[in-house]
Each structure stands twice: as C-alpha cells, then as structure tokens.
FITI-771307 format. One line per field, with one value per residue (C-alpha): residue number from 1; chain; x, y, z. Coordinates in Angstrom, 3 decimals, decimal comma, always signed. Example, Ala and Ser with C-alpha at 12.3 -4.5 7.8 and 13.67 -1.06 7.14 Angstrom:
2
seq	[1 2];
mol	[A A];
px	[+12,300 +13,670];
py	[-4,500 -1,060];
pz	[+7,800 +7,140];
# end
This chain:
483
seq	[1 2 3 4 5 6 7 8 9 10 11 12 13 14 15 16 17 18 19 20 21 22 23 24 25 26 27 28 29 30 31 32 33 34 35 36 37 38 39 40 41 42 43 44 45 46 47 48 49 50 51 52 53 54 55 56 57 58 59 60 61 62 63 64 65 66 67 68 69 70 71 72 73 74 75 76 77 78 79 80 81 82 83 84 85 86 87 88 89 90 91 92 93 94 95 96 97 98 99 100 101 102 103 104 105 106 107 108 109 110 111 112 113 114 115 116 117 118 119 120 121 122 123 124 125 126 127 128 129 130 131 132 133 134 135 136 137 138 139 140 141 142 143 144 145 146 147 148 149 150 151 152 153 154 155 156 157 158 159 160 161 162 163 164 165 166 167 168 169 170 171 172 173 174 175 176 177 178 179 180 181 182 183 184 185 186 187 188 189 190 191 192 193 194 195 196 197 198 199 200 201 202 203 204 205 206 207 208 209 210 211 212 213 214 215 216 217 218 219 220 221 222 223 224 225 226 227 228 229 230 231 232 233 234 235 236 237 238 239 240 241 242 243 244 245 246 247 248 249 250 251 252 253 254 255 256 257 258 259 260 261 262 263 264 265 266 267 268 269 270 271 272 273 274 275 276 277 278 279 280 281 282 283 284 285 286 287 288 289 290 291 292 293 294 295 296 297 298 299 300 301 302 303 304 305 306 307 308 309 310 311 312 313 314 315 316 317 318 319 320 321 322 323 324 325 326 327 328 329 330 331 332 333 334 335 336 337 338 339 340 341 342 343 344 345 346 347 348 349 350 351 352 353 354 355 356 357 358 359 360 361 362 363 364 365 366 367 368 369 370 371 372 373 374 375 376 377 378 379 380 381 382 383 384 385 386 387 388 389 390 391 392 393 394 395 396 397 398 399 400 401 402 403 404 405 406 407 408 409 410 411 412 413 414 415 416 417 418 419 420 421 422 423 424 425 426 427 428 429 430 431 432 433 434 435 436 437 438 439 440 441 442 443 444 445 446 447 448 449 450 451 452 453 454 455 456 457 458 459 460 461 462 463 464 465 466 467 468 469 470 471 472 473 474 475 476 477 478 479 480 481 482 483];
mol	[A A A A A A A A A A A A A A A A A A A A A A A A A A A A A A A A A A A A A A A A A A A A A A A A A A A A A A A A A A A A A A A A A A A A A A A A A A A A A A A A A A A A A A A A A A A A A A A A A A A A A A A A A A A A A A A A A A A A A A A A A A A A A A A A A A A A A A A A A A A A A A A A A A A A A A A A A A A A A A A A A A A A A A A A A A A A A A A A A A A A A A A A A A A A A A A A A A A A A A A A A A A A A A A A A A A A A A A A A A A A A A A A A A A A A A A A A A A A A A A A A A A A A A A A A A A A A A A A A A A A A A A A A A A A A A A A A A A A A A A A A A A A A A A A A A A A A A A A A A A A A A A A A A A A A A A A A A A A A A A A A A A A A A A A A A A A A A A A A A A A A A A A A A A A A A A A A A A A A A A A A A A A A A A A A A A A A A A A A A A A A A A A A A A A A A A A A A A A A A A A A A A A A A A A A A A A A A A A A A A A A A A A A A A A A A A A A A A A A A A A A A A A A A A A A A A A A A A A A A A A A A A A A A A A A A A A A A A A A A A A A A A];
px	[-11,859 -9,651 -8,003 -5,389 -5,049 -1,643 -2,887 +0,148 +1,122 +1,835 +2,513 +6,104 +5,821 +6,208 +2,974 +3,714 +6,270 +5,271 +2,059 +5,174 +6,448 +3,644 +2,302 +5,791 +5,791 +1,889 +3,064 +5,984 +3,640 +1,611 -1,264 -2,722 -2,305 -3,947 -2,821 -5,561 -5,314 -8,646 -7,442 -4,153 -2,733 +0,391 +2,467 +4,089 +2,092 +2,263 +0,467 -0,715 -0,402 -4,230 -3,084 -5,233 -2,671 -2,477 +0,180 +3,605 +3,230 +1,140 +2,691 +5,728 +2,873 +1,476 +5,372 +5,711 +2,261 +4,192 +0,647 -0,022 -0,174 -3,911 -5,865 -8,393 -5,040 -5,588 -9,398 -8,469 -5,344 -5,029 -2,438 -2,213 -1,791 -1,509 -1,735 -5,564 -6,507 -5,953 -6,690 -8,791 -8,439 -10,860 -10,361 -6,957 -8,659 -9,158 -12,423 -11,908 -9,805 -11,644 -10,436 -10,030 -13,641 -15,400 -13,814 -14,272 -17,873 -17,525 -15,792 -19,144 -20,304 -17,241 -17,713 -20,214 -17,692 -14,907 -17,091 -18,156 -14,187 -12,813 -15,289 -14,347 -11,178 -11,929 -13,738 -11,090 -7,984 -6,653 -5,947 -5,810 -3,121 -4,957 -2,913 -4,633 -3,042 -1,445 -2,961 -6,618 -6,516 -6,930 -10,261 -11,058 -10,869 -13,180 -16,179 -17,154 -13,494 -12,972 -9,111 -8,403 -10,946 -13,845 -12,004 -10,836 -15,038 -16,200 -13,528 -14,710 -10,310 -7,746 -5,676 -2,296 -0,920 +2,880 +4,715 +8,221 +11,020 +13,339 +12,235 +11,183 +8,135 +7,082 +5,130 +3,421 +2,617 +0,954 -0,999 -1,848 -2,982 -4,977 -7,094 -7,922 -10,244 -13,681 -14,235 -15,073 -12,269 -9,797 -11,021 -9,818 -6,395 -4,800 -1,391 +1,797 +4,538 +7,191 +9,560 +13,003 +14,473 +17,910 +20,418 +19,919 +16,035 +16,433 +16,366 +12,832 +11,333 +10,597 +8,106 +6,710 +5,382 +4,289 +2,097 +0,953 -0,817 -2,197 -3,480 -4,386 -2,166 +0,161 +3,515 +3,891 +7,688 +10,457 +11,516 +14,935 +15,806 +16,404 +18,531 +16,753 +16,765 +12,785 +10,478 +9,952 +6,659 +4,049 +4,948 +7,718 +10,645 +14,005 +16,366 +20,151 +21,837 +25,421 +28,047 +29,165 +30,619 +32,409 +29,474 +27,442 +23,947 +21,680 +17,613 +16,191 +13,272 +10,263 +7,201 +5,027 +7,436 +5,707 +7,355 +10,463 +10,740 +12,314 +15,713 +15,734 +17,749 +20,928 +21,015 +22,187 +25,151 +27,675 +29,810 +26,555 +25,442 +21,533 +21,421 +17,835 +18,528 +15,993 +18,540 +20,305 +24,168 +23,802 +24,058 +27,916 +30,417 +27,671 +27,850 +24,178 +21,435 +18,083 +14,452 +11,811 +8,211 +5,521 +1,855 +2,002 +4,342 +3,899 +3,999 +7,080 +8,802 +8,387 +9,266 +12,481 +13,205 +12,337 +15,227 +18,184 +17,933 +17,401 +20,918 +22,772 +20,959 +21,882 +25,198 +25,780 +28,863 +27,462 +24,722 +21,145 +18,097 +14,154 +11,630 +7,765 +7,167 +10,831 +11,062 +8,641 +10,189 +13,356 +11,280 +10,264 +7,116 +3,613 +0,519 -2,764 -5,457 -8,096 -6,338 -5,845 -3,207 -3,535 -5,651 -6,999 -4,972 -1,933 +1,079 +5,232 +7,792 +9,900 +13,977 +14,547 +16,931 +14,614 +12,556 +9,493 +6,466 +3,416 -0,066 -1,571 -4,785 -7,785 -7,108 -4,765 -2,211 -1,368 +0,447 +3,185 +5,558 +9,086 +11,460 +15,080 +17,036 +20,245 +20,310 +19,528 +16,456 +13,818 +10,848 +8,881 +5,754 +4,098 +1,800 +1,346 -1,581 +0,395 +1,230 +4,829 +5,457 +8,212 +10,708 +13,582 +15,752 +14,363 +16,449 +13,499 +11,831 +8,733 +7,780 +5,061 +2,603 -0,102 +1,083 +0,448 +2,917 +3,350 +6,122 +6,840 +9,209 +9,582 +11,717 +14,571 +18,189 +21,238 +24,467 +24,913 +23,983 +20,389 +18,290 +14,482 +11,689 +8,402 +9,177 +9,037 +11,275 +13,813 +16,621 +15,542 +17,080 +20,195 +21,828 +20,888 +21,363 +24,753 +25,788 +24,970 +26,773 +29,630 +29,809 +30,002 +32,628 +34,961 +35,288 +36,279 +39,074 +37,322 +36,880 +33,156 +30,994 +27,848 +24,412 +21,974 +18,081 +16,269 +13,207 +15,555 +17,422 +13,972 +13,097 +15,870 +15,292 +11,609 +12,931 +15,846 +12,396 +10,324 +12,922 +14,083 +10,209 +9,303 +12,252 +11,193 +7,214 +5,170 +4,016 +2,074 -0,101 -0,783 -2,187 -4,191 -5,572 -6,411 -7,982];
py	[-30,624 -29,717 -31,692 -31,613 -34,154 -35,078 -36,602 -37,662 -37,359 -41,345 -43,881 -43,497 -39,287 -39,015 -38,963 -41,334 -39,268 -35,677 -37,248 -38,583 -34,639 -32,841 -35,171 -34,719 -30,726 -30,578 -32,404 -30,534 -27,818 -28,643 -29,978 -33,505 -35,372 -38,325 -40,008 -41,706 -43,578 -45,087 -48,148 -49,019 -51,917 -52,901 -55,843 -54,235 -54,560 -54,400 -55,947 -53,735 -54,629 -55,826 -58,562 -56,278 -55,683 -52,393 -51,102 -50,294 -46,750 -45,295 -47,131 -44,648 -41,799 -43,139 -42,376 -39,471 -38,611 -39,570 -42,771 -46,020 -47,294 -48,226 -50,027 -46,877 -45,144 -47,500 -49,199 -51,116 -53,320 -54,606 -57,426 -58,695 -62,476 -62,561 -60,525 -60,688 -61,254 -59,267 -60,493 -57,350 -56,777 -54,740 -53,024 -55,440 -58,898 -60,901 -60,351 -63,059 -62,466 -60,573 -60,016 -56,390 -56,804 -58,150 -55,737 -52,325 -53,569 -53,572 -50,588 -48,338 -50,653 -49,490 -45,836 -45,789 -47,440 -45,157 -41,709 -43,413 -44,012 -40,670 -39,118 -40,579 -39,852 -36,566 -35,684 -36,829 -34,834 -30,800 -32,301 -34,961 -35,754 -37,764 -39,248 -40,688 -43,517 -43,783 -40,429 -39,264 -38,751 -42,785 -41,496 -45,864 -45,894 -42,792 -44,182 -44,596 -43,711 -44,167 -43,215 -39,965 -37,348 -39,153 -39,453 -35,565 -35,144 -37,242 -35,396 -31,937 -31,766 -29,200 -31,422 -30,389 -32,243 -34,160 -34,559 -36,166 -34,365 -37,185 -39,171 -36,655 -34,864 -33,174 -30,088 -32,493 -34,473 -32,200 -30,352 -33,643 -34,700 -31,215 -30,714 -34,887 -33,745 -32,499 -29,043 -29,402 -31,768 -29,044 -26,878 -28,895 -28,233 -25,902 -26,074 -28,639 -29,481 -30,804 -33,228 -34,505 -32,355 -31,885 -28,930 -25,000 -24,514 -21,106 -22,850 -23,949 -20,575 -19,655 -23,286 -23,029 -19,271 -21,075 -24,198 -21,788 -19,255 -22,566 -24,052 -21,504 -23,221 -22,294 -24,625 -23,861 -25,999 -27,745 -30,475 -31,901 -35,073 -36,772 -39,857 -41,013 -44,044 -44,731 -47,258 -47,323 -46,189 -48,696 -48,297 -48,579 -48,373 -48,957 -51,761 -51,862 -54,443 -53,242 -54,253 -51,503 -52,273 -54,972 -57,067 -57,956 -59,111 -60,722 -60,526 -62,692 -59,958 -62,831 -61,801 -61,651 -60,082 -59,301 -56,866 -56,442 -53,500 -56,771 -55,451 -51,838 -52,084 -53,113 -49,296 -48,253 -50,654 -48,649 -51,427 -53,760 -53,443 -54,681 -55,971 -57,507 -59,905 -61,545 -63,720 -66,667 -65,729 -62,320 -64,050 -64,275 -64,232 -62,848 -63,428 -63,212 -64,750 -64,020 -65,231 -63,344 -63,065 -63,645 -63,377 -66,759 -69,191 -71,966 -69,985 -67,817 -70,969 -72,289 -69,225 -69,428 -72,939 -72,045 -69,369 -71,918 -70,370 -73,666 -75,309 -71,680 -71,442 -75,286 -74,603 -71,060 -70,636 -68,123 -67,953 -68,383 -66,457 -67,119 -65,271 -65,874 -67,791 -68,152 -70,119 -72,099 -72,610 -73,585 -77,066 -80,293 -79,222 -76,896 -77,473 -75,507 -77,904 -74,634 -72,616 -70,158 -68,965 -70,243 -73,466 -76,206 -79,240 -77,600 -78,762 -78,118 -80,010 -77,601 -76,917 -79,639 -77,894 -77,960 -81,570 -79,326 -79,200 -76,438 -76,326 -73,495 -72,756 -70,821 -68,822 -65,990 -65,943 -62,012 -61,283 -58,679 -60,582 -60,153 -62,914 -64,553 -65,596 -67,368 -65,632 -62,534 -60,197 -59,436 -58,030 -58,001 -59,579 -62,744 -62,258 -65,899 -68,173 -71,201 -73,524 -75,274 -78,481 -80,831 -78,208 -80,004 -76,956 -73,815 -71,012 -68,068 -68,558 -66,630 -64,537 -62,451 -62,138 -59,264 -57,842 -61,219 -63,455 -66,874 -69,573 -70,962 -71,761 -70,731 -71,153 -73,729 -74,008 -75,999 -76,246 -72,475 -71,678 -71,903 -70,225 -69,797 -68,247 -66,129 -63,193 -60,392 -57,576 -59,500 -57,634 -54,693 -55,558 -54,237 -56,661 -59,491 -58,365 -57,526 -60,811 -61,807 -59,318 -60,141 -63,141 -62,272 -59,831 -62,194 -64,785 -62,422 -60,648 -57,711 -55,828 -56,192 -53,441 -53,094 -52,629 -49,832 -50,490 -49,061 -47,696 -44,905 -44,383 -43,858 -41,310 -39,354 -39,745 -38,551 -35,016 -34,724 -34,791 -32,634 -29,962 -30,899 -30,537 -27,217 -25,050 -26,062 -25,409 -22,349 -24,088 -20,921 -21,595 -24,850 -23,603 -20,936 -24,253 -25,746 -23,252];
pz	[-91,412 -94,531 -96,827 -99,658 -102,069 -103,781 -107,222 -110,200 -113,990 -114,121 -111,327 -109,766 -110,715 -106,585 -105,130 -101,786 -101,359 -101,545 -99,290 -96,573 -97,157 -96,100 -93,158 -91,805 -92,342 -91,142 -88,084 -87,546 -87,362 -84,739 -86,586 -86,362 -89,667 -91,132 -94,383 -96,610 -100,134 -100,925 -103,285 -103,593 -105,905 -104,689 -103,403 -101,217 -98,405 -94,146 -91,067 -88,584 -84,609 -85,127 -87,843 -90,604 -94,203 -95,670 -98,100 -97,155 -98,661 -95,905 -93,396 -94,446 -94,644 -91,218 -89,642 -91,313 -89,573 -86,079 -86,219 -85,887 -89,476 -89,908 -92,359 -92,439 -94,300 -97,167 -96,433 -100,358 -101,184 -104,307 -104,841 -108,562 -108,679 -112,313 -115,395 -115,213 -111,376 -107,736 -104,628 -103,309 -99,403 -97,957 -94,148 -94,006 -94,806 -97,862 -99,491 -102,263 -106,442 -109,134 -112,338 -113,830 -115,102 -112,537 -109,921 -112,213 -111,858 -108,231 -106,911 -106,959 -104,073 -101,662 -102,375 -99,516 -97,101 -98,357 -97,440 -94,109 -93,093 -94,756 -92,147 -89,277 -90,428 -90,852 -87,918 -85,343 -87,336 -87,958 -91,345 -94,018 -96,968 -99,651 -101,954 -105,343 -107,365 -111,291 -113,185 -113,022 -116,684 -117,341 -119,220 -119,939 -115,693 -114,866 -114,474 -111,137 -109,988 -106,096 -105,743 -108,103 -108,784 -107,708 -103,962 -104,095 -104,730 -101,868 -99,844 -101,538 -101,656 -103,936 -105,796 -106,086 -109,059 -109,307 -112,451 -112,978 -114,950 -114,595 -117,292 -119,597 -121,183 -118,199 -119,280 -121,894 -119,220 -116,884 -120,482 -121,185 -117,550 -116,670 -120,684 -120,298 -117,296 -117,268 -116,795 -112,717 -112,212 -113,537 -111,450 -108,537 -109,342 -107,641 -108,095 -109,650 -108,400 -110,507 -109,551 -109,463 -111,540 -111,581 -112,697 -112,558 -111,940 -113,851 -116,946 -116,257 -116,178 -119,579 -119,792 -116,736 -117,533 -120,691 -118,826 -116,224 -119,175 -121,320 -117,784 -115,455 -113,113 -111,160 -110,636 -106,468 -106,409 -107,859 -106,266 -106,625 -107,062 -103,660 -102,589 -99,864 -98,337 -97,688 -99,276 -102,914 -104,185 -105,468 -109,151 -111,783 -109,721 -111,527 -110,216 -109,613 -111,401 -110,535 -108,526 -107,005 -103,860 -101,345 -100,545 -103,564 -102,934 -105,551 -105,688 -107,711 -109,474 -109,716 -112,217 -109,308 -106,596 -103,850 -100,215 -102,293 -99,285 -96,995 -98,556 -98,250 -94,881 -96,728 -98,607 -95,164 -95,210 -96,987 -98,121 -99,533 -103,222 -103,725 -107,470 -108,649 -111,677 -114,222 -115,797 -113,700 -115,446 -113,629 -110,525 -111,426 -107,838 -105,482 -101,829 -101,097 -103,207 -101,850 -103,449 -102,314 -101,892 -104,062 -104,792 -107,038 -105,797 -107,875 -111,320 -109,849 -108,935 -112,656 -114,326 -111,870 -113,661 -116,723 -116,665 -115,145 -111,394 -109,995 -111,067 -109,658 -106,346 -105,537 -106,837 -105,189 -102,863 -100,783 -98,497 -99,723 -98,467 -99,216 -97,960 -97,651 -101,333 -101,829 -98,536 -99,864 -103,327 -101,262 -100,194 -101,993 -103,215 -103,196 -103,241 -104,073 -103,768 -103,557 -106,328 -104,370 -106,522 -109,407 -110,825 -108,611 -107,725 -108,849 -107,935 -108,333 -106,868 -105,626 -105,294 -102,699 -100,582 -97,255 -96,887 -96,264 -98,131 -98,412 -98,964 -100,172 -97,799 -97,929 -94,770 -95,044 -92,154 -91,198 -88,169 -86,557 -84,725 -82,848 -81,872 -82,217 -84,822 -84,541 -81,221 -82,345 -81,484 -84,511 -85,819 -88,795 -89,898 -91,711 -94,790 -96,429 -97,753 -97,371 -94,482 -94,489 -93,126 -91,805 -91,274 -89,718 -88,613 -88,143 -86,528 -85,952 -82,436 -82,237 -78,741 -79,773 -82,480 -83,109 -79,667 -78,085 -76,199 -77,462 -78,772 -81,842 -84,421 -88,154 -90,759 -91,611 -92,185 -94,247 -93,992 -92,273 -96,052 -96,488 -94,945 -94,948 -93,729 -93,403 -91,824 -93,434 -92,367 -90,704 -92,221 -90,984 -86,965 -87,288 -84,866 -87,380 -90,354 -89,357 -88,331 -91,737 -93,396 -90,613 -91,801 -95,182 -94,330 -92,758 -95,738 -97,797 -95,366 -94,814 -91,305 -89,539 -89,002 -87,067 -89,243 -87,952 -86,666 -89,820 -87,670 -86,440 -89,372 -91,367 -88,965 -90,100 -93,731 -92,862 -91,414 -94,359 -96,856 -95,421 -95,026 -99,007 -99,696 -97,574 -98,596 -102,287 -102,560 -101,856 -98,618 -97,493 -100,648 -99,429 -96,108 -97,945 -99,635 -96,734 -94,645];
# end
C-alpha cells in the first residue's frame, strides 16, 4: 500500500503535526490511515489499553487517524535519563539504558523488526503517514539510519520535507537540508512545505521561485502559524513564563522533565495562565505550584535544592501539585538501590511534606487506569519505576487498570494543600480539574466556571488543523504521490 513520509529541517520545524494533518484529511476522505515513527526520543510518552508505552506524539497522530494508539505507531521510545544515557523501549517495554554509543551501535539490529511491523502495517491499511524525527541531514547520524531516510527506503516512501519560518533562515534551511543528502535520498523529495509563517504570503514568492530552480523542488504549501491547543511536539518547544491571566499556575521546568503534556488541559481554561520556571523567585504570588514528572528523580530533586525550590514549595500559600517523580520528591526520601536511574545505592532524602518513602525498582509499572479523586471521576495513566510507601492519605481510588476492574489507592494528601500522585493525565477530566481551579477561584473572589473534558475538545482542534492544513497545500499533489 502507499505511503508518504513527512521528514523536517530541525526538530520542532512541525513534523508531528503536519503527520496529525494529513491522517485527519486522509481519513476524512474515506481512506484508512495508519501513523508510524520508527524511533522516537521523547519524554513525553503514553500507555496504551494493553499497558505497552509509546510516545504521546502518535497517540495525537493515532486520533487524528480516528485509532487506537498502538505501540506498532512508534515500535522505539527513547527516554533520555541523562545527558549521556536513554532508557530504549522497544514494542512498549523496557529493553534496558544504553548510552549514545552503545545504542548507535545497536539500531542496525531493529531494522529487521521495523520492516517486519511497517508491513503488517502496511498490508492491513489504504495508507500510511510516516513521520521521521530531527533532520535527515545529521550527516554524523546517517549511518545505518532507521527513522529518516533510511525508514522512507525500507518503506520505498516520497518524502515531503517541513521547514519552519518562524524562527528564521528558512530557505537556508531547506538548501542546506536537501544538497547535505546523497544523490538518491534527494531524489526522494518530492515536495516542502514551509511552515508557520506569518504575514502576506505574496512576499514569499520571489525566494521560493529561487529554492525551487537551485533544488528542483517544488514548495506544495504555506502553512500559517496556528494556535492550537494540541500536544507539543517532541522537541524544543518554547515555555510561557508570563502571567497573563486570573489564575496563575507555576511548573516547575526540571532538567529531566518528563509528560510535561499532564498540563495542557489548563490552555482550555480561559482564565488560567501555565508559566514553567527554572528559577525558585519566579514562583512569586502563584496559586498553583505543580512539580512534575521525571526520568531521574533523585538528580531532579537535587538540582530542585540546589536552586532554593525546596524552602518556596514548603512555604507556598497556594495549593501544591506533584506528579509521578514530583510526588515522589514530595516524600521523606528515594531510593535506587539498582541504579536504575542513576548510580547504585543512591539515595536523597527528600522534601518531607508526605511521610512516604520510594524505592526505585527494576520493574517498570505501565498501566491505563480510571478512577476517583476527591469524589471526582478520572482517567489517565501510570508510567513509574518506583514504588511509594507509607502513604497516609491518599485521595485517588483506583477502579480499573489496563481495561481491568480492580481497587486500589494512590496518591497522598496535606492540609487540602498538598497533593500527590502518579497519575498521569488527571487534569485532563474536566470535572476535576475544575474543582481545583474552583477552588482556586473562590479564594480569590472570583466567579466558578466549569472546565471542559479535553478528549472532546482535542477532537475539535484535530478538524480546525486539517482544514488550516488542506486549504494551504497542493493536497492533490500529495495524492498524485501516493498513488
């Protein structure tokens, strides 16, 4: 069956996106449409309703699609657990950390069990959107590539090539991009699409007769530049740090932040500003502090005291959130007797806020679950290494976990101010999210308002793309590409 691949300038030039796009206008269309990124690196990341992980991007891709996100989307996860070291997840399970070395040595071995997936993929589809990952024109990472132009090979794909206007540079970037390829490589691109790019697009015309005639290739769209609320892409993505509205809500941005998508329900609160801050006097007269995730826990919780966080969160007059790692900074201490994380026998007494403590274990703990908290009905899921103990309070009651019924209790709470807990997602239930903002709200004099399930609203955003994207490429030429 045909493919098209959707292949970038630099990470963050749009790729996940533009993928999302088309699945949505394939589908639209009548077609079936399957998503597929080889490898993706990423801590962002998603349990399916088997308890397999897989990054949040084609989960967004695998909606778009109108699917059930699957780990055959995205068969590779890698999740950086320090500047040197990922933990590389293969078919949504923990295979065991490499360093960039060690793995760059290993990726030849999966090409075999990426061509076997791709066709099965392939053969039970009208269609499939591959999406590659950073630029193909890393010339130190060609060699034995799996994700860029060495995928759009095994899938015998046209590329269609993204570039970013928004921060500059763009016709340098797709020169550069297209003449750093080999000679058959270029000739898998078949068009560019540049993107985000705002003002008159008449003022683009006299370069992009220019990069057509030094490339031989033609620029099928202009995209502009969208606000939509759907999930970041895996790469640079810029952070608020203003206060822009009633309800001012502080992230703390961790080195080793990890599902920093737990927060993107609030953009559809119209009254909530999300600010992510690296320095503890930014935290200033918040009303929300929330620590999240993270792939290292212990070295993210020292980096946290190292930068005066602890004496503001203890101090902080508002409510206090931690989520995954940053519920279990919020105890008395951490363990990783395995170095799992980190070193062996490490250990870091922790904020002291719960009397809980957590050992990092071997076994990685992945599961979709729905429940209650405080009362209220929610979803999300658990990605977490470690095991907390001696949690005196907790307010999540578990119902159901990777589709199975069951009963248990997560989490912990202080003072109706701090709160912790693994799920990931939680904010995303409208119904309890907005008795937190409610809450919020009513300290401060100001009138409640209900907060909106984000699985419907992202539906919306879905169709507002792919009609932004199809009125603004040369989709015939696509289908021409694709048979």
């Amino acid at each position: 069956m045909p493919s098209i691949m959707i292949q970038g300038t630099a990470s963050s030039a749009g790729k996940s996106i533009i993928t999302a796009a088309l699945c949505r206008i394939f589908c639209n269309d009548g077609l079936k449409v399957y998503p597929f990124k080889s490898q993706n690196m990423s801590l962002n990341s998603y349990i399916t309703k088997e308890g397999l992980e897989m990054g949040r991007a084609q989960v967004l891709q695998a909606q778009a699609a109108k699917l059930e996100p699957s780990v055959l989307m995205n068969p590779i996860l890698l999740k950086p657990t320090s500047d040197r070291k990922s933990q590389v997840i293969i078919k949504g399970k923990v295979y065991k950390n490499m360093d960039a070395v060690e793995y760059f040595n290993f990726r030849n071995k999966l090409r075999l069990m990426i061509k076997e997936i791709y066709d099965e993929i392939e053969s039970n589809c009208d269609v499939v959107v591959i999406e590659g990952a950073g630029s193909p024109a890393e010339i130190n990472l060609k060699e034995n590539d799996i994700v860029n132009m060495g995928m759009a090979k095994i899938a015998n794909s046209p590329v269609i090539l993204v570039a970013d206007i928004d921060k500059g540079g763009v016709f340098a970037s797709i020169y550069g991009t297209i003449m750093l390829l080999d000679e058959e490589e270029r000739k898998r691109i078949k068009g560019v699409i540049i993107n985000k790019f705002r003002g008159d697009k008449s003022l683009l015309e006299s370069g992009i007769k220019k990069i057509e005639s030094l490339t031989n290739v033609p620029i099928i769209g202009v995209i502009p530049y969208m606000d939509l609320k759907l999930d970041e892409e895996d790469g640079a993505v810029e952070f608020n740090k203003n206060i822009e509205k009633s309800i001012d809500i502080c992230i703390i941005k961790l080195p080793r932040m990890s599902n920093f998508t737990d927060f993107d329900a609030f953009k559809f609160d119209d009254d909530v500003s999300i600010r992510y801050i690296s320095k503890a006097e930014d935290v200033k007269n918040a009303d929300m502090l929330i620590i999240p995730g993270s792939k290292n826990t212990i070295e993210d919780l020292r980096w946290l005291k190292r930068e005066g966080f602890e004496g503001v969160i203890k101090n902080f007059k508002g409510l206090v959130f931690g989520i995954c790692g940053g519920y279990q900074m919020m105890g008395r201490s951490i363990i990783d007797e395995f170095g799992i994380e980190g070193k062996e026998n490490d250990k870091e007494k922790a904020l002291g806020i719960f009397n809980t403590e957590t050992l990092i274990e071997k076994n990685k703990i992945t599961k979709r679950v729905k429940g209650t908290a405080l009362g209220f009905n929610i979803y999300g899921y658990e990605i977490h290494m470690g095991r907390t103990l001696k949690n005196e309070n907790p307010f999540v009651e578990i119902v159901e976990n990777n589709c199975s019924k069951v009963k248990y209790e997560d989490g912990d709470m202080k003072d109706n101010k701090y709160f912790g807990t693994y799920i990931h997602g939680i904010f995303d239930s409208g119904d309890f999210r907005g008795f937190i903002l409610n809450s919020i709200r009513k300290s401060k004099g100001l009138k409640e308002k209900n907060s909106i399930d984000i699985n419907n609203k992202r539906e919306e955003e879905i169709e507002k793309l792919a009609k932004i994207v199809r009125e603004n490429i040369d989709i015939e030429y696509i289908y021409s590409l694709i048979g």
